[in-house]
N, C-alpha and C positions, 0 to 999 in steps of 0.2 A: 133488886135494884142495882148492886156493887158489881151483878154479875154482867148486866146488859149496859153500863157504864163502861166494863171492861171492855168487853168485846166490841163497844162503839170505839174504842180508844184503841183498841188493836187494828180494827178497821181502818181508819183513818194512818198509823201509820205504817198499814201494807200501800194505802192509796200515794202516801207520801214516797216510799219505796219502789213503786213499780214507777211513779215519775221518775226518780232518781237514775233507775235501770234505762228510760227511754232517754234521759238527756244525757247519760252518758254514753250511751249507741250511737246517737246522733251527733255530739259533740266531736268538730276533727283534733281536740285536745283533751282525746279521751284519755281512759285510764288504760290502754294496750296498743302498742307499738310495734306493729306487721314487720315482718325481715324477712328476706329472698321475697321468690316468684308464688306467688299463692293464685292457685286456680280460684276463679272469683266463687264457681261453686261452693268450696269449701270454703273458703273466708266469710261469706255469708251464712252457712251451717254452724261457722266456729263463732260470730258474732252473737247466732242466735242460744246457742249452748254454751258459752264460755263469758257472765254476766258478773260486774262485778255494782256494789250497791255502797256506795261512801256513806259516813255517816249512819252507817246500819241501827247502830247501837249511841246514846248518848255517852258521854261522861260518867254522868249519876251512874250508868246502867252498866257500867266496864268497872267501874270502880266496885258495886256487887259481883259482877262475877269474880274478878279479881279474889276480893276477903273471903268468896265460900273455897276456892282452890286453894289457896296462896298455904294454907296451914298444912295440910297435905303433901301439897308438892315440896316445899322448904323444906321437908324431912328425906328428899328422895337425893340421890347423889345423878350427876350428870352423868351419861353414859356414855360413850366412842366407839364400842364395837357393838352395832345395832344386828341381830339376827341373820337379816336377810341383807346386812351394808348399806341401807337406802340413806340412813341417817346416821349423823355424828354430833354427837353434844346435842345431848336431850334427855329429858325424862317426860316419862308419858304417864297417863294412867286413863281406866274408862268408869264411866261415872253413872248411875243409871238413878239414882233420885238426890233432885236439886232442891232448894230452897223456892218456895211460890214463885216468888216475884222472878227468878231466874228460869222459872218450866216458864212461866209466861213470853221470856226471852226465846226459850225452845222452841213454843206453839210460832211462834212468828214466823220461824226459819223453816219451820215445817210449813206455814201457809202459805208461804215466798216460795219456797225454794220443789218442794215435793208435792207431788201430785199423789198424795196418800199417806201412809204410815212412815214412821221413822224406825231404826231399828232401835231397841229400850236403851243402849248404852252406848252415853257419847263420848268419844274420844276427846280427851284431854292433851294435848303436843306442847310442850315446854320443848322453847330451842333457845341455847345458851346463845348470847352474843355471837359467839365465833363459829356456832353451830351452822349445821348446812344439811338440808335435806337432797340428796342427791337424784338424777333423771330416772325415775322410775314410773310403770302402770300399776294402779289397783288392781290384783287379782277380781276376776267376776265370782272367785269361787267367798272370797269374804264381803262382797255390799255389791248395790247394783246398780242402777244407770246414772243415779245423784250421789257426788259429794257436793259437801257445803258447809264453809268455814266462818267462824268471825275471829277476826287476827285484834289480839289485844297486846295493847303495850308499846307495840312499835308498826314504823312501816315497815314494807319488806316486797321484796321483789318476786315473781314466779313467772319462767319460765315454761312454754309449753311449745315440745320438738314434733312436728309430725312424726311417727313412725308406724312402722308395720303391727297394726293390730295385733295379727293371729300370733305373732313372733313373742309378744309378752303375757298371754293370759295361759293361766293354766287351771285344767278344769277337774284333773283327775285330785286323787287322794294319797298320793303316792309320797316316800319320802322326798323322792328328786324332787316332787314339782315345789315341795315345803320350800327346799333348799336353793330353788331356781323362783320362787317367788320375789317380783319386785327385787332382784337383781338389775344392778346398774348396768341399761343398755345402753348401746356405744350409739352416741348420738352426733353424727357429722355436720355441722349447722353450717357448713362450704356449700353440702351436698341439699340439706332440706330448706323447707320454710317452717318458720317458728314467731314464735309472740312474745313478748314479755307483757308482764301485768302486774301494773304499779297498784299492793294492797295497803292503803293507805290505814293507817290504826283504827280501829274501830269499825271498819268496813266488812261486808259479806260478799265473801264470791260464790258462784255457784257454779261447778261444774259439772254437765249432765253431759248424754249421749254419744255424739261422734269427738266432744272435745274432753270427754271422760276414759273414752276407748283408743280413738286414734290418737293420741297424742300422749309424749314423756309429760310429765308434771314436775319442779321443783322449785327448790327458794335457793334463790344464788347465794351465795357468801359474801360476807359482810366487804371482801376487797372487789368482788365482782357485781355490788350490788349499785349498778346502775340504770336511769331509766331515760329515753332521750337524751344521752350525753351525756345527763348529772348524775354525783352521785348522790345514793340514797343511804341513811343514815340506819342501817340495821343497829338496834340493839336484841336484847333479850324479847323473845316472842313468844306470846301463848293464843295458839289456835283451839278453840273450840268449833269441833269437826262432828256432822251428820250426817248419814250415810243411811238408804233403806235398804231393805233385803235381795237379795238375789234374785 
């Protein structure tokens, strides 16, 4: 009986969720704001893969994920020189078994967001206030056509640059490509067209296929962090990130 309760209550809201997704498509005060010239084909490709869902997650339910991380992460020290430079002022860590009531939070963004399995260990993103994750692509050689995040704590901005696909995946094994992975590509926004997307606290984006591959991804900085005009109020952000296999 607790279990088909459950799954009525999950149901109900993927149904309230997948509304969310369509009145914000449709709404012309959505949550993403087009710059330069965008071939309408691809605008409507990046529409359809580049989705973001407000309200993902309640209060009650950010406040639990919040207290299973918060002990963990508090003992980790901010970082500035990230591996491969993508990020400054963060600590991360990946997470592979959660408290019930937070897999449950899981299963959701896995039935939203992916079209099948997830990989078992989810990426945890602490980004200090002043923190900035800079324009980079996801290797295909670490996850695969879906990421998908819920942004707790604060809102925060992401920009995403058209650029040259083949130009940032690397597929080999090699040290170079370690070292060339998710390296900061120079991104001309005179020259391209691009989006910003207002992630408002508590919300799920989802980024799948040509707006996963063709395009830079980043969270502007707390002085550059504006959306139509305004600015937006970055504090300290913790992403809870989902990614399926290769």
């Amino acid at each position: 009986m607790v279990i088909i309760r459950r799954s009525a209550l999950i149901g109900q809201i993927l149904r309230r969720c997948h509304r969310a997704v369509a009145a914000n498509t449709n709404n012309k005060n959505s949550l993403t704001c087009f710059h330069g010239n965008w071939p309408p084909a691809e605008q409507r490709d990046f529409e359809q893969h580049m989705r973001i869902v407000p309200e993902f997650i309640s209060e009650a339910e950010e406040k639990q994920l919040h207290e299973e991380i918060e002990p963990y992460m508090s003992r980790l020290r901010y970082e500035f020189d990230h591996w491969d430079d993508a990020i400054h002022g963060f600590r991360e860590t990946e997470r592979k078994k959660w408290y019930p009531q937070n897999r449950e939070l899981l299963e959701r963004v896995r039935l939203l967001a992916f079209n099948g399995a997830i990989m078992p260990y989810v990426h945890v993103l602490d980004l200090a206030a002043d923190g900035v994750i800079k324009p980079h692509v996801d290797s295909i050689r670490y996850c695969g056509n879906t990421i998908s995040g819920i942004s707790l704590l604060s809102d925060s901005v992401m920009r995403l640059v058209r650029t040259d696909a083949k130009k940032h995946q690397q597929n080999g094994t090699s040290t170079e490509d370690d070292t060339a992975y998710r390296q900061q590509p120079v991104t001309a926004l005179e020259n391209n067209f691009y989006a910003d997307l207002l992630l408002p606290r508590r919300s799920l984006y989802i980024m799948s296929h040509t707006a996963r591959y063709n395009f830079t991804h980043e969270i502007l900085s707390k002085e550059h962090s504006k959306f139509l005009g305004k600015p937006v109020t970055k504090d300290r952000r913790i992403s809870i990130i989902c990614r399926n296999d290769p």
